[in-house]
N, C-alpha and C positions, 0 to 999 in steps of 0.2 A: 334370297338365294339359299338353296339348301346345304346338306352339310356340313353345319355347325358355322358356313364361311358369313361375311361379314356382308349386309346387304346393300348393295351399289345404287343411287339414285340420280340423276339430272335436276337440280333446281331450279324451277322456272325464274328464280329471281336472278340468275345468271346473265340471264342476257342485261338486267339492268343493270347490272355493276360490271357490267365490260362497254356497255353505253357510257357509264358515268365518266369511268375510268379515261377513256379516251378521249370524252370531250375536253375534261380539264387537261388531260398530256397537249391537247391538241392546242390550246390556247397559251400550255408554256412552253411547247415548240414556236408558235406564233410571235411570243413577246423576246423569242431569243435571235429569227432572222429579221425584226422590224424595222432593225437600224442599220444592218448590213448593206442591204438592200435598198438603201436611201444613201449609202458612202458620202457623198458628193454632196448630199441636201445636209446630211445632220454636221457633217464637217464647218458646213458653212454655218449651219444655224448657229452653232456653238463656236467655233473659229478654232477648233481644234483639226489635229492633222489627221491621216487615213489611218493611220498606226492606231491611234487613239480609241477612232469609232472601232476600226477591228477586235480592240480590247474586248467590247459591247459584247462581241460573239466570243469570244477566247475565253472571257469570266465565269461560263457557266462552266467551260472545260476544266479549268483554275480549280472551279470550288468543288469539282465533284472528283480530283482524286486523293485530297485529305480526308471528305466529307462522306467518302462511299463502303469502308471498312465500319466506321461507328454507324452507318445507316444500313447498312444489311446486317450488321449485330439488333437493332433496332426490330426489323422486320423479324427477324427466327425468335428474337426474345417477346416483343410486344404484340408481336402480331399486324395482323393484311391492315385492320380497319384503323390503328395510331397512324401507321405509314400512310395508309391514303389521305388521312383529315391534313394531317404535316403538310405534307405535297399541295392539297388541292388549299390549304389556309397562308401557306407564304409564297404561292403564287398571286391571291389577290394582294396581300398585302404588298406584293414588290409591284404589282400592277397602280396602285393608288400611290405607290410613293415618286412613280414615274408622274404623276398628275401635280408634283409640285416641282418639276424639271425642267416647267412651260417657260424660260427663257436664256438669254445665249451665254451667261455666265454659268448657267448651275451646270454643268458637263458632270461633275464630283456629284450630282446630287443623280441624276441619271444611271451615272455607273454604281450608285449603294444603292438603288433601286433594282438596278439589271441582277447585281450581284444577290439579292435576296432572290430573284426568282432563280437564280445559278443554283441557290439553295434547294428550293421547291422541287429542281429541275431532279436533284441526287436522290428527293424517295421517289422519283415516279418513273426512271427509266428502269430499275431495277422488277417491276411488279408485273409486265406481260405475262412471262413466265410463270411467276407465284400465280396471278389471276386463272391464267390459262391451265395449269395444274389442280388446285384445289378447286375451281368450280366446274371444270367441265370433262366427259368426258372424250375414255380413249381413244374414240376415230372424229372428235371436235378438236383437239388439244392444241396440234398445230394450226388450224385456223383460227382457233382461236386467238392464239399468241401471236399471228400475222394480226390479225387484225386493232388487238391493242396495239401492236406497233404502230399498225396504218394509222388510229386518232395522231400519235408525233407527226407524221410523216404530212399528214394532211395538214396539222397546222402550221407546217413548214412552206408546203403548198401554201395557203392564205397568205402566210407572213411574205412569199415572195408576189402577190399577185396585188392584194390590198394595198398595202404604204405606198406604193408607186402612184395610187388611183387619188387616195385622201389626200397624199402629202405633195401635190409637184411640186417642181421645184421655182420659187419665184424669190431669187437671191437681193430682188430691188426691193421687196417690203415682206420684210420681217415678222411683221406683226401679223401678214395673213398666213404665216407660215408657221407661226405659232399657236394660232387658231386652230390651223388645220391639224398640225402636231395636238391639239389639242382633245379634238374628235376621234383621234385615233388611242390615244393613252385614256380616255374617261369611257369609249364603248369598251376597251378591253378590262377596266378597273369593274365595273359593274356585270359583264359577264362572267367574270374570275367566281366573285362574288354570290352571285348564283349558283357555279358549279360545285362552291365549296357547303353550301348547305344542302346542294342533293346530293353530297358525298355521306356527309353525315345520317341523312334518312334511308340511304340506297344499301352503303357498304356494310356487310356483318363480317364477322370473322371468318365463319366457312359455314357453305350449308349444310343442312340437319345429317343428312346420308354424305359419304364420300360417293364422288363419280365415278371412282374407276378401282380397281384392284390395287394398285401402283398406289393411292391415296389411302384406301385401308389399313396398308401394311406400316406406311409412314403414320399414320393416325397412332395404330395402336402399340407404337415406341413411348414409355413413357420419358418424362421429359429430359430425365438424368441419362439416359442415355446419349441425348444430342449434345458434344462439343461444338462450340462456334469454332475456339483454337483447333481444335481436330480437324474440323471439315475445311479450314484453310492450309493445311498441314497436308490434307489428305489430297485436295487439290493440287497443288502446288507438285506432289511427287507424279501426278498422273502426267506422263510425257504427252499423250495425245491433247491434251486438255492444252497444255503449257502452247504447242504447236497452234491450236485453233485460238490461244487468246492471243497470239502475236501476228497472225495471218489476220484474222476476226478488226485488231487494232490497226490495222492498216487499211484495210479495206475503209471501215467505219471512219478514220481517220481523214482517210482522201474526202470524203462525202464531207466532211463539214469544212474543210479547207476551199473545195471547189464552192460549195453555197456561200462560206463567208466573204470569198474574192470575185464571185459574177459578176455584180455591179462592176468594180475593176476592170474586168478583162473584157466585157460587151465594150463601155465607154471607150475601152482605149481603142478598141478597131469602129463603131460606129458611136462618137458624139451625141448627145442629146436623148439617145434612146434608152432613157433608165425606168419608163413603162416597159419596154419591148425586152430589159435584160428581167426583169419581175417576171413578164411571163414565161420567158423561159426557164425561169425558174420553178415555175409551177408546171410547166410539161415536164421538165425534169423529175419531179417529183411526185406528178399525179402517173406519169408511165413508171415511175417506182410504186407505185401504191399498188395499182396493176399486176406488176412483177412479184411484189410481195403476195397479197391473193394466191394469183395462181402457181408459185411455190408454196405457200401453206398447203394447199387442197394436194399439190401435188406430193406432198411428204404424208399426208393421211393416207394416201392411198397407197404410198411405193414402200417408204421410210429408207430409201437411197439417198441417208443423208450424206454421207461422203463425194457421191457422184454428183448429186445436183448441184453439193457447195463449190463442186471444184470447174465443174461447167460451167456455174454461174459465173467465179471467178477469172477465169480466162475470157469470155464473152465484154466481161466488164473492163477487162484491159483491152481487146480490141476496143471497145467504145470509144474509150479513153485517147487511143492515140487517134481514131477519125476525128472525133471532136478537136483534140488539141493543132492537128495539121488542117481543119479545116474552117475555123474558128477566124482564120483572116482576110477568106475568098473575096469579104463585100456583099455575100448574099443573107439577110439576117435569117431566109427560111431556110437555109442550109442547119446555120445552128440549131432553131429548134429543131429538127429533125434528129443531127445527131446526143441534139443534148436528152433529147428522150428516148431514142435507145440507151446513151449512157445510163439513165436516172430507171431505165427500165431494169437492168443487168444490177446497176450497184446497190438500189434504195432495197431492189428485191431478196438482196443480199442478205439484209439486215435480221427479221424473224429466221431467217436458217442458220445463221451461226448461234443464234439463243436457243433452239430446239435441237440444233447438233449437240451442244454443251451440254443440255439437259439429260439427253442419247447418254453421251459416254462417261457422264459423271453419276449418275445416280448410283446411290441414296442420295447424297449432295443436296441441300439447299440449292434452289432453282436460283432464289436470293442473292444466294451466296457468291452462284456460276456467273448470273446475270451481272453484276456488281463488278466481278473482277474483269467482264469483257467491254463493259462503258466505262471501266478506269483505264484499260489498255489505249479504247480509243480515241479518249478523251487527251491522251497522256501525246497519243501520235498526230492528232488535230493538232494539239497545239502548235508544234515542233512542225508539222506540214505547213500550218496557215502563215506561221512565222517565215520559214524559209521561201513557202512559192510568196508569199506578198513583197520578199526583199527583191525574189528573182523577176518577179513580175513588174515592180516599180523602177528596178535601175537594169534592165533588159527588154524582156518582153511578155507576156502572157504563157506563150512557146514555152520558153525558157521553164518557168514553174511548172507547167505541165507536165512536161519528158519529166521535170524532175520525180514528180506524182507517179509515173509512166512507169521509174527502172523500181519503186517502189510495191506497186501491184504485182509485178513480173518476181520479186520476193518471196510475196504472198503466195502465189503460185504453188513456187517449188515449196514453203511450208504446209498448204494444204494438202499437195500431195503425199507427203510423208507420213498423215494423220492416218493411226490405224484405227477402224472404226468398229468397238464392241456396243450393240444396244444394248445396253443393260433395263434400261424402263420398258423399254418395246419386249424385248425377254420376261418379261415379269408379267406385263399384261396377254401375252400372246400366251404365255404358259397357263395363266389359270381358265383363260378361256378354253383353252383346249380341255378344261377340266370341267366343263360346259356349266362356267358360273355366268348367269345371265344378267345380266342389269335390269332395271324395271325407269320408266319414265312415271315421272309423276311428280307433284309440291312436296318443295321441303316445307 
């Protein structure tokens, strides 16, 4: 590019480290719904209560909001590639430590096992964004960042479609159920495994050219200019930012409350059918992968991010109350229909509050934004999963619901208050109009 300006390039090797990337999120989203989604089966295996296995899914919430301020100082300080090896290297390791859990007393030995990938779990939801930024460019960004989402999302998919297939439930022999628990914790130890050494050959630091203008400009800061203190600081007073981490944590909140109590709430209206609550689990979640998509492509081309997030989030609370008032008709096709509109509206949800963030906070570490909106939601999972599984176990399913229901309805009126300045979209849209062209080509 001429002009003295700095010259923009596309990395071919881009698309393999948002491949990588996502397979390994995808397999420790997978090891985080594995046990959820069996309630009933691993309670018995272990002789522990529903509260207990619920922990399974709550531990990675637990460990990621002490764990997410020293892990996004991590990333701005050490950089993309420490972050990703951490992620993709105590994921296998929590993956193998679950292969010495194979019987019904080690429950303690499970949950230090669950708890290390809780670990893995805090460098690798933080990184869409960072990925999505520094390798690609300015009309990829947000699909890009939809799409590392989607590897989570899909293997949340797996996790609710799989364990129902490997693991049924056969409460009179133990020993085949440990077997089977078995084939499930040693394919995931060995695929971990895998992803964690093409993490190592795939991920560099950033490629040779910056993608986009908006990456330039952040390149050539040199490093004493960036506070970590500062840009928490600086965050924290941005009112719109504050608004979308607390809407943002609600939303996200509901989604892991609703996946961690399915099992739950199918069984108590239809008996037996803990394949048929898995799958909907996975319509749930494959009609969010969907929604994610084409709200990515959809912010590439509009950058209505205000609009879409708050459309979205009204669509998502109607879902929510169909699903919730229709969830006890007796028809199980009723559910998946409305659980995938729900999973279509809410999962879709997920990359627009990380590229709104990015929108109204830059210069900001993408890091930094990402980190503080999966510690919000981490923070309202808890406290949601906690509260609908009391209201679900000594009431009704109903009951947890509505309560999920006046909490979106919140949301709402937070979203709408957010005023929306693009600061990053201003920055690239400005120097293009200064006709700097990018070039494709190898870094």
């Amino acid at each position: 590019a001429g002009g003295g300006r700095v010259e923009t390039r596309l990395s071919r090797r881009r698309l393999a480290v948002l491949a990588v990337f996502s397979c390994y999120s995808l397999v420790n989203a997978f090891q985080w719904i594995q046990y959820s989604i069996l309630s009933n089966v691993f309670a018995g295996f272990y002789g522990v209560s529903f509260t207990q296995i619920d922990w399974l899914s709550m531990v990675y919430m637990v460990a990621y909001v002490p764990l997410i301020l020293p892990a996004t100082w991590l990333l701005d300080a050490r950089g993309l590639r420490l972050t990703a090896l951490l992620g993709a290297g105590l994921n296998a390791l929590g993956a193998w430590l679950k292969c010495g859990s194979l019987a019904p007393q080690r429950y303690p030995v499970t949950l230090a096992a669950q708890a290390v990938c809780a670990v893995a779990q805090v460098f690798i939801l933080g990184l869409p964004s960072r990925i999505a930024s520094v390798w690609f460019g300015p009309t990829e960004v947000s699909t890009a960042c939809a799409v590392a989402v989607l590897g989570n999302q899909l293997g949340t998919a797996i996790g609710f479609l799989l364990p129902p297939v490997l693991v049924p439930n056969t409460p009179n022999d133990i020993d085949l159920m440990a077997h089977n628990i078995g084939i499930m914790f040693y394919g995931t130890a060995i695929v971990s495994t895998l992803l964690f050494f093409l993490t190592g050959v795939v991920f560099e630091e950033k490629p040779k050219y910056p993608p986009s203008h908006s990456q330039a400009v952040l390149q050539t800061k040199p490093p004493e200019d960036y506070s970590y203190k500062q840009s928490i600081i600086n965050l924290f007073n941005n009112i719109p930012f504050i608004l979308l981490l607390i809407s943002y944590g609600i939303m996200t909140g509901v989604f892991y409350s609703v996946s961690t109590l399915l099992n739950q709430m199918i069984v108590t209206h239809y008996e037996g059918e803990e394949v048929n609550a898995g799958r909907i689990g996975l319509t749930l979640v494959v009609a969010g992968m969907v929604g994610s998509i084409i709200c990515g492509l959809w912010l590439d081309y509009t950058k209505t991010y205000k609009q879409t997030t708050l459309i979205v989030y009204i669509l998502s609370f109607i879902g929510l109350l169909v699903f919730t008032f229709t969830l006890d008709l007796g028809y199980l096709i009723v559910v998946f229909v409305t659980g995938g509109v729900l999973g279509f509206f809410m999962t879709g949800y997920l990359p627009l509050g990380f590229e709104f963030a990015v929108e109204i906070t830059y210069p900001e570490s993408e890091g930094t934004s990402s980190g503080l909106l999966n510690a919000s939601a981490q923070i309202f999972g808890i406290v949601f999963t906690l509260v609908q599984g009391k209201l679900t176990t000594d009431y009704s399913p109903r009951a947890g619901n509505l309560f999920l229901c006046a909490w979106i309805f919140v949301g709402i009126i937070l979203t709408a208050l957010i005023k929306s300045d693009l600061r990053r979209h201003n920055v690239n849209s400005g120097i293009m109009n200064l006709d700097v062209k990018a070039v494709s080509g190898d870094s």
